[in-house]
C-alpha positions as CSV (number, residue, x, y, z in Angstrom):
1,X,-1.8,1.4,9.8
2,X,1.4,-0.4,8.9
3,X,3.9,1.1,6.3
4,X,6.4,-1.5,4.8
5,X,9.5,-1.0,2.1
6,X,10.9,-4.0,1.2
7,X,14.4,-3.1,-0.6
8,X,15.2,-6.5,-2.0
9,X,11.8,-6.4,-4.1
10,X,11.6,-2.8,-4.1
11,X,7.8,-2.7,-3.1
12,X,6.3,-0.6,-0.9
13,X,3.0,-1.8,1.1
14,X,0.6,-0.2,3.0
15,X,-1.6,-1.9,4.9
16,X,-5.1,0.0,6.8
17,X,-6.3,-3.5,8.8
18,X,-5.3,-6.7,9.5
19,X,-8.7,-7.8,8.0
20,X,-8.2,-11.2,5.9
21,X,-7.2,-10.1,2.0
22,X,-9.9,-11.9,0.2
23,X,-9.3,-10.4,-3.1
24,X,-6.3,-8.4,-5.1
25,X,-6.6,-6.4,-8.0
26,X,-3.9,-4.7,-10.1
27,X,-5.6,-1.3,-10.4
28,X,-2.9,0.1,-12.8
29,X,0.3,-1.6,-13.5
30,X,2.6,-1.8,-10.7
31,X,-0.4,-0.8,-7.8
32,X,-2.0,-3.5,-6.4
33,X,-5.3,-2.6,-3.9
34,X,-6.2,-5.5,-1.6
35,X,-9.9,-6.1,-0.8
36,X,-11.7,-8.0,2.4
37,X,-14.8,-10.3,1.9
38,X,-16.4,-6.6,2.8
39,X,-14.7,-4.7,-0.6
40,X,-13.1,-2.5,2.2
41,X,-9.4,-1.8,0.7
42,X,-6.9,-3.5,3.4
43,X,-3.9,-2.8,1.5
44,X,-2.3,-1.1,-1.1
45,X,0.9,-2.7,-2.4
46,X,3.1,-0.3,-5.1
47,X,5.8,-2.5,-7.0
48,X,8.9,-0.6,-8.4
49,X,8.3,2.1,-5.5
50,X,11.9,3.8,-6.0
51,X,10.6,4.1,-9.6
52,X,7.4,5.2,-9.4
53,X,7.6,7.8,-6.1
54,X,10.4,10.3,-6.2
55,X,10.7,10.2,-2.6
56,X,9.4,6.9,-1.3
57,X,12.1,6.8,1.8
58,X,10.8,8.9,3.8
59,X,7.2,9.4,4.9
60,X,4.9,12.4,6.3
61,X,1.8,11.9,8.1
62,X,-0.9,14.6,8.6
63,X,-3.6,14.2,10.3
64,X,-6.5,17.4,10.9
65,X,-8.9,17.6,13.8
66,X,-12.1,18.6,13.4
């Protein structure tokens, strides 16, 4: 998994494969969830991210065992 702010554009992308992006869909304004040929989600792309996340600088990953 890849986690990518891009300042200039303010948008924040998140990306779970590096499957080909065969379609994108704007789920709600401002999030936009990318699909493979599969309709597994590749990426989620968030536009306006200091806008729309009150902390989207900094990040915290969990993860549980089993």
């Amino acid at each position: 998994m890849k986690i990518k702010y891009d300042k200039e554009t303010d948008t924040l992308y998140i990306r779970f494969s590096e499957s080909n992006i065969s379609e994108s869909i704007e789920n709600k304004p401002g999030v936009i969830i990318d699909y493979n040929d599969a309709a597994n989600v590749v990426g989620i792309e968030i536009l306006q991210a200091s806008k729309q996340m009150p902390h989207f600088n900094s990040v915290e990953y969990e993860f549980e065992n089993e």
